[in-house]
DRENDOSE-74184 format. One record per residue (C-alpha): residue in three letters; z, y, x. Coordinates in steps of 0.05 Angstrom, whole numbers, m for minus. Example, Ala and Ser with C-alpha at 12.3 -4.5 7.8 and 13.67 -1.06 7.14 Angstrom:
# DRENDOSE-74184
> ALA|156|m90|246;
> SER|143|m21|273;
***
This chain:
# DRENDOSE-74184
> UNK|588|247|m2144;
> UNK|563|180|m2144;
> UNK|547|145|m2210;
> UNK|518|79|m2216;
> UNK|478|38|m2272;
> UNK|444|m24|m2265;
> UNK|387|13|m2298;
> UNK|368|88|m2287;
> UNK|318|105|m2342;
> UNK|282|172|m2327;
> UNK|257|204|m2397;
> UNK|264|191|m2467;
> UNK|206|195|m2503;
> UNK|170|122|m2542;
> UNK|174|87|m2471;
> UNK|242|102|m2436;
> UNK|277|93|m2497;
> UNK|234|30|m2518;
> UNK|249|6|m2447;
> UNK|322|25|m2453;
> UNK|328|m10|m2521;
> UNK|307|m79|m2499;
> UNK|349|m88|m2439;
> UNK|413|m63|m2476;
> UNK|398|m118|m2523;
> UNK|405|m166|m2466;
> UNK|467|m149|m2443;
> UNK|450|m157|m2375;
> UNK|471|m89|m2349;
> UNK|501|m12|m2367;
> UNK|438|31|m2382;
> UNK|430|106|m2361;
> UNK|373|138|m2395;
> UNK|373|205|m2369;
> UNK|332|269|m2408;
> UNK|316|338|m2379;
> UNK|331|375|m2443;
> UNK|343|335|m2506;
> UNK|322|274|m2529;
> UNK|281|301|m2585;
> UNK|246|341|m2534;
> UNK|187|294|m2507;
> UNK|113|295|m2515;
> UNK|123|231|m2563;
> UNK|150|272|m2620;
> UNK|87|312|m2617;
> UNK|38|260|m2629;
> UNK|9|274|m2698;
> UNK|m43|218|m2710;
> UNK|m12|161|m2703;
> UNK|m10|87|m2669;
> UNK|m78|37|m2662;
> UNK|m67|m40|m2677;
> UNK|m104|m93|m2700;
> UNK|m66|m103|m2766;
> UNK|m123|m114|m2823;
> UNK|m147|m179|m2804;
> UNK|m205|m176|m2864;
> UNK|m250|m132|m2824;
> UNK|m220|m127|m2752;
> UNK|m204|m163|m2693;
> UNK|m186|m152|m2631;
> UNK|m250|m166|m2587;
> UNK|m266|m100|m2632;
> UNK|m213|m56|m2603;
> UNK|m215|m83|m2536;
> UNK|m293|m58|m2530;
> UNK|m282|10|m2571;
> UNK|m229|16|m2511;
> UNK|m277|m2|m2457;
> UNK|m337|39|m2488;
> UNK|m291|99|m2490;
> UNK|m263|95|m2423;
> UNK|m331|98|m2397;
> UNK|m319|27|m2374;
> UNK|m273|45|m2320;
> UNK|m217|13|m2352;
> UNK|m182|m51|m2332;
> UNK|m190|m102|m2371;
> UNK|m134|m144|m2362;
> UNK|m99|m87|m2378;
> UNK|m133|m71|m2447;
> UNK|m132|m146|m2466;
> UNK|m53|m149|m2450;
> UNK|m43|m67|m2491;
> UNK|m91|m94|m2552;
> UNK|m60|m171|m2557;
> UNK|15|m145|m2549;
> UNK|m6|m84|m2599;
> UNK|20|m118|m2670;
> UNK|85|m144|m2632;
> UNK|111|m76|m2604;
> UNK|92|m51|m2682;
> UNK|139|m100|m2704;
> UNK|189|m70|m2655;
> UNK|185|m3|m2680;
> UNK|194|m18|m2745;
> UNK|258|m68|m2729;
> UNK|283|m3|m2686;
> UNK|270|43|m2756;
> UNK|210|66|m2747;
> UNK|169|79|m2820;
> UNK|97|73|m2824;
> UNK|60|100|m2885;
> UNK|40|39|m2933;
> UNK|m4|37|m2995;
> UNK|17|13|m3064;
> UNK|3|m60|m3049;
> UNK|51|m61|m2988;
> UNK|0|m49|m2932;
> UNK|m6|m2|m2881;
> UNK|m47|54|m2898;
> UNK|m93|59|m2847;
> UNK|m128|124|m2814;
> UNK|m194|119|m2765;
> UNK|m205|163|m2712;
> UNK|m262|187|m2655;
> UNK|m283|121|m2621;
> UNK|m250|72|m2667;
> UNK|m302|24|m2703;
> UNK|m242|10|m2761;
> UNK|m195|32|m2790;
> UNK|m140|18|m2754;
> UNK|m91|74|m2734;
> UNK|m24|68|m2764;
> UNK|13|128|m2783;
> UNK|69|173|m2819;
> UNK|40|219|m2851;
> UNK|16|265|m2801;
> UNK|76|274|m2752;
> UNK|77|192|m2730;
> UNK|103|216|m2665;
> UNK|164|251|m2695;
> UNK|182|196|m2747;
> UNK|168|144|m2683;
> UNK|223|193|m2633;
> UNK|269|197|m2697;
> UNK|275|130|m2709;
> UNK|286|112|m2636;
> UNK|343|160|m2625;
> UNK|373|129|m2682;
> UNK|379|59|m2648;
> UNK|394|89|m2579;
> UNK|461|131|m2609;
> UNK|479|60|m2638;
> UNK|466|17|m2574;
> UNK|531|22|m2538;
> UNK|502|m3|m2471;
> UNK|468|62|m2466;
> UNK|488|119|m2436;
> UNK|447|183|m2457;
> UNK|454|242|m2407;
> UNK|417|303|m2432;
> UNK|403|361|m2394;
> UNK|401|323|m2328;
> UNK|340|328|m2280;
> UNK|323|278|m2234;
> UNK|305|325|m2166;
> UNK|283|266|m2116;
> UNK|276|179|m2120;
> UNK|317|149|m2069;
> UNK|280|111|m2017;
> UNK|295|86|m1944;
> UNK|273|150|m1920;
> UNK|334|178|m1946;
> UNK|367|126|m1899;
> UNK|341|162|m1839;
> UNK|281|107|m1847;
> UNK|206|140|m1831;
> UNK|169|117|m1897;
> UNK|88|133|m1902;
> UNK|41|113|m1942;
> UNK|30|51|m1899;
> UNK|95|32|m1899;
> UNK|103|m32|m1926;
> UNK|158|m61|m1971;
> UNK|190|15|m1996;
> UNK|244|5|m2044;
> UNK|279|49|m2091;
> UNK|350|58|m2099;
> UNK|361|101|m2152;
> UNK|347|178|m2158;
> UNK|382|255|m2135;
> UNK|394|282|m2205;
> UNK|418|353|m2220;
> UNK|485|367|m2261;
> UNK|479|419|m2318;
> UNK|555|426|m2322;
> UNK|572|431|m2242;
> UNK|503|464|m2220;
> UNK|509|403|m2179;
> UNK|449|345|m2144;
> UNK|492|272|m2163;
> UNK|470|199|m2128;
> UNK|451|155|m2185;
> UNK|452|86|m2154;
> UNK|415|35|m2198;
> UNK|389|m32|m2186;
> UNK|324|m17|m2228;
> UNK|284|52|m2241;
> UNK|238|63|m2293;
> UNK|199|128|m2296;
> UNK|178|149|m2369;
> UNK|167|221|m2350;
> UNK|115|231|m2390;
> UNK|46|280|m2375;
> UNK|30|342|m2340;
> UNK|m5|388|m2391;
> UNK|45|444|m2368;
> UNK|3|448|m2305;
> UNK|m48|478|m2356;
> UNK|m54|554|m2387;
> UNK|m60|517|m2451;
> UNK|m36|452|m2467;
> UNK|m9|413|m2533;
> UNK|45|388|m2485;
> UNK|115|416|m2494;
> UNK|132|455|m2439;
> UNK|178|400|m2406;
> UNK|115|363|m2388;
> UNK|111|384|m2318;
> UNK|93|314|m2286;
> UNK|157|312|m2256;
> UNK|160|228|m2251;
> UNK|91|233|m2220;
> UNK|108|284|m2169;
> UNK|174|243|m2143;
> UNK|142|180|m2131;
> UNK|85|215|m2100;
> UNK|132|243|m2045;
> UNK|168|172|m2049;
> UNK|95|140|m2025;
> UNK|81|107|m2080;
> UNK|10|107|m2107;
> UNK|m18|148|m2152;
> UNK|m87|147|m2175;
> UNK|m145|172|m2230;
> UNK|m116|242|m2231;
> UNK|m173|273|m2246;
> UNK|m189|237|m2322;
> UNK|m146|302|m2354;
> UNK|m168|296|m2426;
> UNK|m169|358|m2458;
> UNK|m162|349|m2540;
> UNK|m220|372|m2574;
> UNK|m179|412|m2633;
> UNK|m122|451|m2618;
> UNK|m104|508|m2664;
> UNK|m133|566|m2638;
> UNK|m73|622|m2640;
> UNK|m67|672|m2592;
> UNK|m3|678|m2557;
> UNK|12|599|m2576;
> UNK|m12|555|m2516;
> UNK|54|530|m2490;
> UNK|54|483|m2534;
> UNK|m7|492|m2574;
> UNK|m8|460|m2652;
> UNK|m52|402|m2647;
> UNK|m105|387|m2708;
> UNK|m101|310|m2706;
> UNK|m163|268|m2695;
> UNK|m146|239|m2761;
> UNK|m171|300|m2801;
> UNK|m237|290|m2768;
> UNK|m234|219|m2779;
> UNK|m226|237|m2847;
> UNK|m276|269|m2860;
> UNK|m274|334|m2823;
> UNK|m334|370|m2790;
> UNK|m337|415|m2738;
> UNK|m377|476|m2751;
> UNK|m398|545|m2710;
> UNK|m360|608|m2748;
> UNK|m417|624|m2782;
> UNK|m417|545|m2821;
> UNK|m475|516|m2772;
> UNK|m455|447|m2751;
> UNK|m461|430|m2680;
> UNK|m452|356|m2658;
> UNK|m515|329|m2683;
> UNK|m544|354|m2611;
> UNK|m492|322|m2573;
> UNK|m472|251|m2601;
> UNK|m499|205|m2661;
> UNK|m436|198|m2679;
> UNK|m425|264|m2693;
> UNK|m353|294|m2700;
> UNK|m324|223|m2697;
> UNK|m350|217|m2619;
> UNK|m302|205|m2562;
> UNK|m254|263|m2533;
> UNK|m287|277|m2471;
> UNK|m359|283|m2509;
> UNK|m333|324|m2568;
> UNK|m282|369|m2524;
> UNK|m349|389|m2476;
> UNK|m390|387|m2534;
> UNK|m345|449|m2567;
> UNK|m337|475|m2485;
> UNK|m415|483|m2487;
> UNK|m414|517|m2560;
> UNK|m364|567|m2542;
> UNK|m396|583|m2475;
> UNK|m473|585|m2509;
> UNK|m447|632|m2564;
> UNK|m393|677|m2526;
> UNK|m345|640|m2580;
> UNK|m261|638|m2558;
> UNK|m262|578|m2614;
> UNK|m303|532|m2662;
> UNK|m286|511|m2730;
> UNK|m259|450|m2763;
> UNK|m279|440|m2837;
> UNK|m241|402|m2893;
> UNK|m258|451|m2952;
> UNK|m307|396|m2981;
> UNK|m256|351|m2987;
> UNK|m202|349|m3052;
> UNK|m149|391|m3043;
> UNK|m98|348|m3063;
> UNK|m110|298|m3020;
> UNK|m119|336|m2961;
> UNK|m51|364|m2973;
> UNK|m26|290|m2978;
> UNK|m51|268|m2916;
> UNK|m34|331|m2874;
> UNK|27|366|m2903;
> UNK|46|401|m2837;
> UNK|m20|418|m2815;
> UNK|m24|445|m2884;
> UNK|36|490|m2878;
> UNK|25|509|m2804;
> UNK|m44|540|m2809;
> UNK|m17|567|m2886;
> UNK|39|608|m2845;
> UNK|m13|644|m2801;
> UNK|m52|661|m2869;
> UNK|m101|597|m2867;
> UNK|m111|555|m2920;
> UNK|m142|492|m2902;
> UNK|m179|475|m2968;
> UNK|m212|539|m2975;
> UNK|m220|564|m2906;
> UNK|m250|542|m2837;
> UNK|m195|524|m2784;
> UNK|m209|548|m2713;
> UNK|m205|507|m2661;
> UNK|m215|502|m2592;
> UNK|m197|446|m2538;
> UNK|m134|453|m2493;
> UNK|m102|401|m2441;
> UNK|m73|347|m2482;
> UNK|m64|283|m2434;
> UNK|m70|247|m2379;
> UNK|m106|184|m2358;
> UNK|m87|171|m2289;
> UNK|m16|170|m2259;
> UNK|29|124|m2217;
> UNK|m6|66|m2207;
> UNK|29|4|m2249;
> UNK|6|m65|m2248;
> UNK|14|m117|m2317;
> UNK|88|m111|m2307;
> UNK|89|m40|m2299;
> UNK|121|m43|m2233;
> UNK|98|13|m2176;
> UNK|81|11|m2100;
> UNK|154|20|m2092;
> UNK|200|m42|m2105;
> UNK|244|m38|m2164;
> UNK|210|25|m2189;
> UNK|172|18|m2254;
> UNK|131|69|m2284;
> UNK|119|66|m2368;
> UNK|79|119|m2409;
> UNK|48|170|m2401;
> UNK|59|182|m2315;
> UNK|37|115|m2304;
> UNK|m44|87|m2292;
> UNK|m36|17|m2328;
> UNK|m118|26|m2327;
> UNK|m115|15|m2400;
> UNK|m149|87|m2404;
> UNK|m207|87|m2354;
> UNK|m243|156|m2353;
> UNK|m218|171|m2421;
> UNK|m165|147|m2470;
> UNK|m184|125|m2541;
> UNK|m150|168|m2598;
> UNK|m81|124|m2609;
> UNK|m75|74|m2555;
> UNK|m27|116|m2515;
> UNK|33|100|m2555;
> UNK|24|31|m2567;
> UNK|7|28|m2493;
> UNK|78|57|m2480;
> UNK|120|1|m2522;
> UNK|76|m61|m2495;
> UNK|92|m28|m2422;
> UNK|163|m23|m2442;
> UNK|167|m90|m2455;
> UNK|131|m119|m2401;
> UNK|174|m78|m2360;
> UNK|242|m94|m2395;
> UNK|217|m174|m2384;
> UNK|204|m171|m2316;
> UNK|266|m123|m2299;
> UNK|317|m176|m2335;
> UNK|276|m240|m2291;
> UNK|297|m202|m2223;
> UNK|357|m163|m2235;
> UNK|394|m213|m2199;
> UNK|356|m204|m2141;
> UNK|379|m136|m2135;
> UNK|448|m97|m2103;
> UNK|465|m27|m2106;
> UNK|454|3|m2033;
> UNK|524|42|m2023;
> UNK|498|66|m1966;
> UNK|453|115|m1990;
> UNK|481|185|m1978;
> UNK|500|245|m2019;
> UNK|447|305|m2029;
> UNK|462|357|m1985;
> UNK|450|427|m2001;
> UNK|506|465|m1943;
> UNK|479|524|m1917;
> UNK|420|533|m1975;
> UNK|430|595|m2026;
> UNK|437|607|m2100;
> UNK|377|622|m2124;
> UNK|356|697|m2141;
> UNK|284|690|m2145;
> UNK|273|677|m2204;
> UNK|217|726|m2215;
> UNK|184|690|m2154;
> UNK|185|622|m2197;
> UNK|159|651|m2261;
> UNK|99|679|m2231;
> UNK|77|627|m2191;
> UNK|90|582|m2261;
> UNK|37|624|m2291;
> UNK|m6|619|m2228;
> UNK|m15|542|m2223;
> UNK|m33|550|m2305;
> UNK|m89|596|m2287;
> UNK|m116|564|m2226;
> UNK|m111|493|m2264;
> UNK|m154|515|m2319;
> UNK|m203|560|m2295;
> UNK|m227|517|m2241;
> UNK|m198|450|m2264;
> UNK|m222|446|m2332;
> UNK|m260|413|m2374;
> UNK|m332|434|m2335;
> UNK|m316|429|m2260;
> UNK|m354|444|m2183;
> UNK|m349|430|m2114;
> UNK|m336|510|m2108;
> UNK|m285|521|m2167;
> UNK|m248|453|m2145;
> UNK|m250|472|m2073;
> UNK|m219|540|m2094;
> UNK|m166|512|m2129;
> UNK|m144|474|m2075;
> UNK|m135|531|m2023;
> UNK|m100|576|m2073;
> UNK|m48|511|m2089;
> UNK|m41|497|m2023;
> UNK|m16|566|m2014;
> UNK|28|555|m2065;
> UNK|55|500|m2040;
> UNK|75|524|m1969;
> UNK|108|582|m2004;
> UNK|152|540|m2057;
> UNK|167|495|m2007;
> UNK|199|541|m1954;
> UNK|239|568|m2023;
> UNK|265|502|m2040;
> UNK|289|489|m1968;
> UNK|326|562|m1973;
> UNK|352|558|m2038;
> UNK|408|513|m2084;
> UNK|362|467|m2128;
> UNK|347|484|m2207;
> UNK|308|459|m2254;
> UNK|257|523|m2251;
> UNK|240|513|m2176;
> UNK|235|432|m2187;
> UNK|200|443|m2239;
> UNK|146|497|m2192;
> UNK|142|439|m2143;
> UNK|129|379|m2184;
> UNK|66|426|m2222;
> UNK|39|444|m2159;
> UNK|44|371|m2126;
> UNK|7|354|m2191;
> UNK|m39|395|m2186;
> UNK|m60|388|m2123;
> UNK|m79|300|m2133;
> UNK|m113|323|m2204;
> UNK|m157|376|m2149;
> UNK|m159|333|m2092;
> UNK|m174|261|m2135;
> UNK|m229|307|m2169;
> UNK|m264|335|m2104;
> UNK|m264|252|m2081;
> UNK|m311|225|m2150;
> UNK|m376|245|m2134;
> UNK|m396|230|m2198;
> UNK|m388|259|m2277;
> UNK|m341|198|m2310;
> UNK|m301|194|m2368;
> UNK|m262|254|m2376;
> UNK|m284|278|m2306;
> UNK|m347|328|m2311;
> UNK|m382|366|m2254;
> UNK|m442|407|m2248;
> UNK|m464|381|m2179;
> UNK|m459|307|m2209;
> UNK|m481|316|m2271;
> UNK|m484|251|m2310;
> UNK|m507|274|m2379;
> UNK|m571|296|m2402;
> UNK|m550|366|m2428;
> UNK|m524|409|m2379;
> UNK|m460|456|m2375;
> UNK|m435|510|m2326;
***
């Protein structure tokens, strides 16, 4: 079946449906924002802390989140980029809450304001502590009210339409590649339809799934990163994976793992050793409040020192009350597994939580690939650098959105649907019994990708983990050529594609940057292995 929209939207978490929002407005166009599960189902509703923007104009400015963003990206980060995210950040607020989005306030009117690791103010807008949910609520809201959009759940995009499905030979060198639309797999038929659009925005989100452990939802499989990256677009700063410093630490949860919000440590919260010691003071001056990458090796090098499987977060020295006012589900996850926050330690330990690098996007968040954007959390605005301040990655998504959305609605009239694109043909391929084939190697990537990929890497372990993917990937591949496509073996490609740029984008930085730390470069002065 062919299906066409003048704009293919691929994901629905803050920045497809941000994206999908503003050119419905216009009226320019029919909309198809198309989800893999459900649109509740998106790495958005699990953001806890919140959203950073200049809004208290008493004691901060913007010069002082543009260097906060700088000094945390290690100075990698481009700063056009975090001028355009920081400047923009008060007008996509504004957005949010026009689209039904509720921010905590304080009696006076004003938002109520949280600080977190690498933040000089207070500055972090949030909802209590599930700001990602409300923000994913109140969006779906305005998208089942927008007429002009048309939500498909369930759908998976498989493959993004190029000339090379023309018959065209497209490389990497190949200039001018334009994108058509994208191959996206039926639920209901068990069948791969031709979406033609006239503009495709990726907003596929990250690739924690790639990871044993990961705060991700499982969904996150880099799948929007993975399709371009066979489309020849470019994709770059892989290997910045920050791993969150404070997951809960619960055996037999990793897929996803309950985060412990920066905010409780910005609130006060120290990290400790089991046995009450605190640990940071060796590590950074700012103590528990340091940067990610810092603070997630710092509790990498405890753990490894003291034969630990976690650390400890500590809030009991804080009032109760209040602490149950400012983290009501945090409160009532760690009371279900018998932990009571204002008495007792929680344990924590640091799992994949997001990533840096992607497809790279310029100020307008368009790709390589003509007429393919890329918003969120798959693209590399270089906003993040070698490591992404606490906060800025969902305000990054709804400025991206609407430079995007702006720069779509300019050129759409530039732009025809190519009928001449052909159907996805599967004759001769099988239905899929392998399932047990799939799940394996699922678990396989997870283990390779975090025991040699981690947080602490090497020239050996990286070099390992790219001869035991690229084994991987011959075998998956000569499966998916065999086989009827579903979502499981899409899925097994896209995680090994993915993992094989975060290896191979590591082996190529000879250096220890950002989130990216190796024992033969070592960069800082205490050392970890």
């Amino acid at each position: 079946m062919i299906r066409k929209f003048d704009f293919l939207v691929i994901g629905s978490g803050v920045a497809g449906m941000s994206y999908a929002l503003q050119v419905a407005a216009s009226g320019k166009g029919r909309v198809a924002l198309v989800c893999k599960t459900t649109m509740e189902e998106a790495n958005t509703a699990k953001a806890q802390g919140g959203v950073a923007s200049v809004t208290n104009l008493e004691v901060d400015d913007f010069n002082k989140h543009i260097k906060d963003t700088m000094v945390a990206g290690d100075w990698i980060s481009d700063p056009a980029a975090v001028r355009q995210v920081v400047e923009r950040a008060p007008e996509g607020i504004e957005r949010l809450v026009r689209w039904g989005v509720q921010f905590d306030r304080g009696d006076d009117g004003r938002y109520d304001l949280h600080r977190e690791g690498g933040h000089s103010e207070f500055r972090i807008l949030h909802h209590a502590d599930d700001t990602g949910f409300e923000i994913q609520r109140g969006l779906i809201e305005a998208v089942r009210h927008e007429p002009r959009i048309t939500v498909l759940e369930n759908h998976f995009a498989v493959e993004i339409i190029t000339q090379h499905h023309l018959g065209k030979e497209v490389t990497r060198r190949t200039p001018d590649i334009e994108c058509y639309g994208a191959y996206v797999l039926d639920p209901d038929t068990h069948k791969i339809d031709t979406f033609l659009s006239r503009v495709t925005v990726l907003c596929t989100g990250g690739v924690g799934a790639v990871y044993a452990s990961t705060t991700n939802p499982n969904i996150a499989t880099g799948d929007g990163i993975a399709m371009a990256y066979r489309a020849k677009a470019t994709v770059q700063d892989m290997e910045f994976v920050q791993f969150h410093p404070t997951a809960l630490f619960h055996p037999g949860e990793t897929h996803p793992a309950y985060l412990i919000t920066e905010a409780m440590r910005g609130y006060g919260g120290i990290l400790r050793l089991p046995n009450g010691e605190e640990f940071m003071q060796k590590y950074d001056r700012r103590l528990s409040l340091a940067p990610r990458d810092i603070v997630a090796r710092a509790i990498d090098k405890e753990m490894k020192i003291h034969g630990l499987d976690h650390v400890c977060l500590d809030v009991t020295h804080k009032d109760p009350e209040e602490t149950k006012h400012h983290f009501p589900n945090i409160y009532q996850k760690c009371l279900s597994i018998g932990i009571d926050i204002t008495r007792q330690y929680i344990p924590v330990a640091p799992c994949a939580h997001y990533l840096c690098g992607g497809i790279k996007v310029d100020l307008n968040a368009c790709s390589s690939i003509k007429r393919l954007y890329a918003v969120g959390e798959c693209s590399c605005t270089g906003l993040h650098g070698g490591n992404r301040l606490a906060s800025n990655s969902l305000i990054e998504a709804v400025v991206y959105a609407d430079a995007a959305a702006r720069h779509a609605l300019q050129h759409l009239d530039e732009y025809e649907f190519n009928n001449n694109v052909p159907e996805w043909n599967d004759e001769g391929t099988l239905t899929n019994e392998e399932k047990v084939l799939i799940a394996q190697d699922v678990k396989e990537v997870g283990q390779i990708m975090s025991a040699y990929v981690g947080i602490v890497r090497s020239d050996l372990r990286l070099k390992r983990a790219w001869t035991r993917l690229d084994l991987l990937y011959e075998e998956t591949e000569e499966l998916f050529k065999r086989v009827k496509a579903t979502p499981d073996i899409c899925e097994l490609r896209n995680m090994i594609n993915v993992g094989y740029l975060i290896t191979r984008q590591a082996m190529q930085r000879k250096e220890s940057r950002g989130l990216h730390y190796t024992i033969d470069y070592p960069k800082h002065a205490y050392d970890q292995n």
